[in-house]
C-alpha positions in Angstrom: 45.7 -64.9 27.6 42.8 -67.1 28.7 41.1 -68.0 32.0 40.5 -71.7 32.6 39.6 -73.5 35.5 41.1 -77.2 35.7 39.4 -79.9 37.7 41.6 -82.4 39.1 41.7 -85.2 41.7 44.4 -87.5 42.7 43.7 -91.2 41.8 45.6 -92.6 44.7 44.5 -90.3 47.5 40.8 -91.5 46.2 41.7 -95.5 46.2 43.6 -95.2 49.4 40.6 -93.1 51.2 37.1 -95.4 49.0 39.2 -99.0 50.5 39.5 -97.4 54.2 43.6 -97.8 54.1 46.2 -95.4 55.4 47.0 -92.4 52.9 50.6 -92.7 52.4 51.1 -90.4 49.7 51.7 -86.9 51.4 48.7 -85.8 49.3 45.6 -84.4 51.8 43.3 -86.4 52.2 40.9 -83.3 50.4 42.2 -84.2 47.2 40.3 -87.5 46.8 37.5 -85.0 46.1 37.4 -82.6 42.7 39.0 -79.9 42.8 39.3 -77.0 40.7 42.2 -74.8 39.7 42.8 -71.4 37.9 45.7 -71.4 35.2 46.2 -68.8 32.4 46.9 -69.9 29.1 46.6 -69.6 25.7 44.6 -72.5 24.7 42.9 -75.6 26.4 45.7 -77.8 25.6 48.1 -75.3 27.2 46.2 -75.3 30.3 46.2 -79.2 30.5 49.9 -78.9 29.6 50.6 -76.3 32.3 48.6 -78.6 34.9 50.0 -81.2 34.0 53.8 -79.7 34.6 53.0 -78.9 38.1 50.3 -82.4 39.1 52.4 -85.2 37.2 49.9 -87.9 36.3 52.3 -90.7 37.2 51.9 -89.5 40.8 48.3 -90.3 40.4 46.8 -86.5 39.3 44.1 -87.0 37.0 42.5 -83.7 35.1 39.1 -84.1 34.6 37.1 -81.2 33.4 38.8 -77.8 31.7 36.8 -74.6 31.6 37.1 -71.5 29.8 36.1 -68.5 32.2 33.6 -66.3 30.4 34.1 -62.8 31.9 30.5 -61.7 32.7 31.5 -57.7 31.8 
């Protein structure tokens, strides 16, 4: 199984935070910003699967970037 690293923000924590309203969505406010996270899988598409399980795009989680960790050994 693969290493990949995932970068995701959340599109409504970013609108509510770059128009100066309230965050209402229970999100920190941190995740306006990219982050990135580490999910093992067996492909690309089963790391965006996988993210997407657990950061549902219809709550406004957007994936932007997937790497593949090269170990350095």
């Amino acid at each position: 199984m693969a290493v990949f690293d995932v970068g995701l923000y959340n599109l409504y924590v970013r609108e509510a935070i770059d128009i100066g309203t309230e965050n209402l969505t229970g999100i920190d406010d941190r995740w306006a910003d990219y982050h990135f996270i580490e999910v093992k899988a067996d492909s690309e598409a089963q790391a965006i699967e996988k993210t997407r399980h657990r950061y549902k795009q219809e709550k406004g989680w957007v994936i932007y970037e997937v790497i593949l960790r090269v170990d350095e050994d």
